[in-house]
Backbone as CSV, one residue per row, in Angstrom:
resi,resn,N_x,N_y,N_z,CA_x,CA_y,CA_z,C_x,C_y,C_z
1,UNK,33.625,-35.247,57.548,32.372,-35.221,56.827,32.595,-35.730,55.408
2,UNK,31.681,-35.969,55.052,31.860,-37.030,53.628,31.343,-35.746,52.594
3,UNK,32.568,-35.966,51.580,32.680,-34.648,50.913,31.231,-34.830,49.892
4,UNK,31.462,-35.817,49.423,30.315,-36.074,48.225,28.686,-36.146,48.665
5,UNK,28.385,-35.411,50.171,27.014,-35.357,50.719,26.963,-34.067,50.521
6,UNK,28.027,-33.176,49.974,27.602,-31.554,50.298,27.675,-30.828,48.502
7,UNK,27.099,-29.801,48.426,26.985,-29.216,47.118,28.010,-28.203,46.741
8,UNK,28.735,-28.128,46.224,29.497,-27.401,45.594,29.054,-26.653,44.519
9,UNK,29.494,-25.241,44.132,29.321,-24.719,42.925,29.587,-25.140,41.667
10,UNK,28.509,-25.594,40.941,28.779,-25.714,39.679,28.861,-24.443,38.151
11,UNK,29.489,-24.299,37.455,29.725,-23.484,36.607,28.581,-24.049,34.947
12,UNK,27.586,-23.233,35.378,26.490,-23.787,34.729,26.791,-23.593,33.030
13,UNK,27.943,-22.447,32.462,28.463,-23.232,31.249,28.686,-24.216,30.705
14,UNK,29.493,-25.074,31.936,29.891,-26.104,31.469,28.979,-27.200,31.269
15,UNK,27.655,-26.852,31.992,26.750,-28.062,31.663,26.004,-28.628,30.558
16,UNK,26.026,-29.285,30.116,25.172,-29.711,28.561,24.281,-30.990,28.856
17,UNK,23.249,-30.797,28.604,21.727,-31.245,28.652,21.749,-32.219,27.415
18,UNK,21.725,-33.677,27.393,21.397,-34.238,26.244,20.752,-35.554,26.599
19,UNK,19.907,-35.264,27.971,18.734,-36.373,27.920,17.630,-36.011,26.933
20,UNK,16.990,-36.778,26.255,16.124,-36.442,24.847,14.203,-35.362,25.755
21,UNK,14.122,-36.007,27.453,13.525,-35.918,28.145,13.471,-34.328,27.914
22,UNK,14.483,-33.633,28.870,15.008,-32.071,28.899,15.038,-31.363,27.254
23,UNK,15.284,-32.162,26.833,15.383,-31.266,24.825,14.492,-31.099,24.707
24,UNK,13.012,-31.363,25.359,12.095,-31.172,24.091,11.100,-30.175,24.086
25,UNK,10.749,-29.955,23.033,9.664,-28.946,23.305,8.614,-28.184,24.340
26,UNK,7.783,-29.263,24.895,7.091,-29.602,25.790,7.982,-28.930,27.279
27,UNK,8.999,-29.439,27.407,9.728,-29.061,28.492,9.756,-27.391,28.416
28,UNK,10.742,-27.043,27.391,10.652,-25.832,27.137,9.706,-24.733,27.116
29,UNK,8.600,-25.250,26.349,7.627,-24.342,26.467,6.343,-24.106,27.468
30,UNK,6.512,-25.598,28.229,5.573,-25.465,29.215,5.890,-26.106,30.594
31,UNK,6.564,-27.183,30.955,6.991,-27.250,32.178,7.749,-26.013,32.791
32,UNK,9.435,-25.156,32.259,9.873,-24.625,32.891,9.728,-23.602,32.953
33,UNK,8.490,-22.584,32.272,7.616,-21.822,32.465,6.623,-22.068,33.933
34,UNK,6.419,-22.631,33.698,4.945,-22.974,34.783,5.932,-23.133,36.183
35,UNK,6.686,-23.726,35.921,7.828,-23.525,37.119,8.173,-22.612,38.226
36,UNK,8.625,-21.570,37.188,8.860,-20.088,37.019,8.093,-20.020,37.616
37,UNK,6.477,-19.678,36.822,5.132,-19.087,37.601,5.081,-19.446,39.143
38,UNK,5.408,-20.481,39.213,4.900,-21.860,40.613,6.121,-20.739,41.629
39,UNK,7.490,-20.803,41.273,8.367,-20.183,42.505,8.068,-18.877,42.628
40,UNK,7.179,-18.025,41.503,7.321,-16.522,41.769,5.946,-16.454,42.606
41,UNK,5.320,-18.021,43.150,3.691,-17.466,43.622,2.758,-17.114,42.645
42,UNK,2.685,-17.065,41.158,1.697,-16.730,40.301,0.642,-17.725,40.053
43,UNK,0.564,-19.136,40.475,-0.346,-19.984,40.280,-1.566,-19.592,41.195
44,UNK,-2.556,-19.440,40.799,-4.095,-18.904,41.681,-4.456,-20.701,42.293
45,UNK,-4.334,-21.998,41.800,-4.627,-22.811,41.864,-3.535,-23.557,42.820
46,UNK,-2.735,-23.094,42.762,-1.354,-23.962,44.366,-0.973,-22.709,44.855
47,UNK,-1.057,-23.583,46.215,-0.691,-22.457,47.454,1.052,-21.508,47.171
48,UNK,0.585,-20.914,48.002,2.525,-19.972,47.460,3.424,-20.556,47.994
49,UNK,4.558,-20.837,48.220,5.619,-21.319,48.317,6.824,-20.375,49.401
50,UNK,6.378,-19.109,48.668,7.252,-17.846,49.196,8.663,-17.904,48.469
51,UNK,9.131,-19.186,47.071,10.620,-19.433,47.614,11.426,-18.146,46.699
52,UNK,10.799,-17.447,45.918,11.493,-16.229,45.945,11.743,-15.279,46.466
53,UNK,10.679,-15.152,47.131,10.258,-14.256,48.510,11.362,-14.486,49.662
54,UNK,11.539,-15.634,49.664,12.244,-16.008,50.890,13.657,-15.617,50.504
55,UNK,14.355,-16.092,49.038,15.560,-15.856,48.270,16.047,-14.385,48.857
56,UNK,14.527,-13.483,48.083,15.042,-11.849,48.369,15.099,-11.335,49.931
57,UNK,14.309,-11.772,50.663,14.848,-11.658,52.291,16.116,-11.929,52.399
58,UNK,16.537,-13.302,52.251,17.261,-13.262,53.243,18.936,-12.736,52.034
59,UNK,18.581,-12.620,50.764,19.698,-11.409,49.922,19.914,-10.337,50.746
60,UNK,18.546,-9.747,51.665,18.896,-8.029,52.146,19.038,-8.391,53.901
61,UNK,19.183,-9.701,54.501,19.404,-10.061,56.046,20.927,-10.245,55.761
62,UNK,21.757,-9.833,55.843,23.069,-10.066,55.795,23.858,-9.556,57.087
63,UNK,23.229,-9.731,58.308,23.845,-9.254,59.440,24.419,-10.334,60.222
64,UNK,25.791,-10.129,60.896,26.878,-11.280,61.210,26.259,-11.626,62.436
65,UNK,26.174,-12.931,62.528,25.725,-13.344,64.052,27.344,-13.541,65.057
66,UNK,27.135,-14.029,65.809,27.865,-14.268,66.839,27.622,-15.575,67.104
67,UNK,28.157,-16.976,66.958,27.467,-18.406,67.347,28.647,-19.091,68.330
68,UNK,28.218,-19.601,69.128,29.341,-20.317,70.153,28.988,-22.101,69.723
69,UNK,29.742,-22.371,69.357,29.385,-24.173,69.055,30.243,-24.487,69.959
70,UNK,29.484,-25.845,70.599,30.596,-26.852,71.627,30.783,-27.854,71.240
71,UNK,32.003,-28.459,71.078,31.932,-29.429,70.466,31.499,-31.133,70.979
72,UNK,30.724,-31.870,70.248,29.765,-32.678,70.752,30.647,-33.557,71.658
73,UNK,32.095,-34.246,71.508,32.786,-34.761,72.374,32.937,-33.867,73.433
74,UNK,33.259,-32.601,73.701,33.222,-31.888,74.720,32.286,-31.532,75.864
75,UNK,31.064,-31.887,74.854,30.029,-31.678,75.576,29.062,-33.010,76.224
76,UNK,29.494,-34.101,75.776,28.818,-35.048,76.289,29.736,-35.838,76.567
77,UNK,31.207,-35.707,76.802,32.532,-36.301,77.164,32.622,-38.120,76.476
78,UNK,32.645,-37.417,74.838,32.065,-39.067,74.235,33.546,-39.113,73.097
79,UNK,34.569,-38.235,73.648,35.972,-38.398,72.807,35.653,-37.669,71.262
80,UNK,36.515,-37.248,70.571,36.627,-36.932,69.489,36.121,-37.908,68.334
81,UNK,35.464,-37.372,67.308,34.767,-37.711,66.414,34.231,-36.475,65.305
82,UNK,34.007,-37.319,64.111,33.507,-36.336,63.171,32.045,-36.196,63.618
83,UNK,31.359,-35.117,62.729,29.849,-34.943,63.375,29.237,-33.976,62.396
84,UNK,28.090,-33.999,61.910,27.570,-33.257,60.754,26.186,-31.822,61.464
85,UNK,26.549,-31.238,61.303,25.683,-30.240,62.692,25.208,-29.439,61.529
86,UNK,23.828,-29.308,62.327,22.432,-28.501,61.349,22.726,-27.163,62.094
87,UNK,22.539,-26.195,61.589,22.171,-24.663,62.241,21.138,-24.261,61.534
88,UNK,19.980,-23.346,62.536,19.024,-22.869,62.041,19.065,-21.513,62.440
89,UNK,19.248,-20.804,61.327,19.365,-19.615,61.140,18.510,-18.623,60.748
């Protein structure tokens, strides 16, 4: 799998913001506010989202599944290969 398609943790100290875009006022005081409002569901005018809602579920679903994967050469007798597999959980 191609490493640079997947997200890794970043250590948000280390990040520094110096597009003039993100500095400014405007941003600060009213885009990433309204933001906020928008993910917690507080906008009366856009539909809800749930995505905090959804955050705190699945914080308190922490129960271990059991998953059997086959592997796709095994299973469709197409030889070994890499392969990028979705799970929906």
């Amino acid at each position: 799998m191609d490493k640079r398609q997947s997200s890794t943790p970043l250590d948000l100290k280390a990040v520094r913001i110096t597009d003039s875009f993100w500095c400014s006022e405007t941003v600060r005081t009213e885009v990433i506010p309204y933001q906020w409002e928008a993910l917690n569901d507080r906008i009366n005018s856009a539909e809800p989202s749930y995505c905090m809602h959804n955050f705190k579920a699945a914080k308190k679903k922490r129960n271990p599944a059991v998953l059997k994967f086959i592997p796709y050469f095994a299973w469709a007798n197409r030889g070994e290969g890499e392969m990028r597999v979705w799970v929906r959980i």
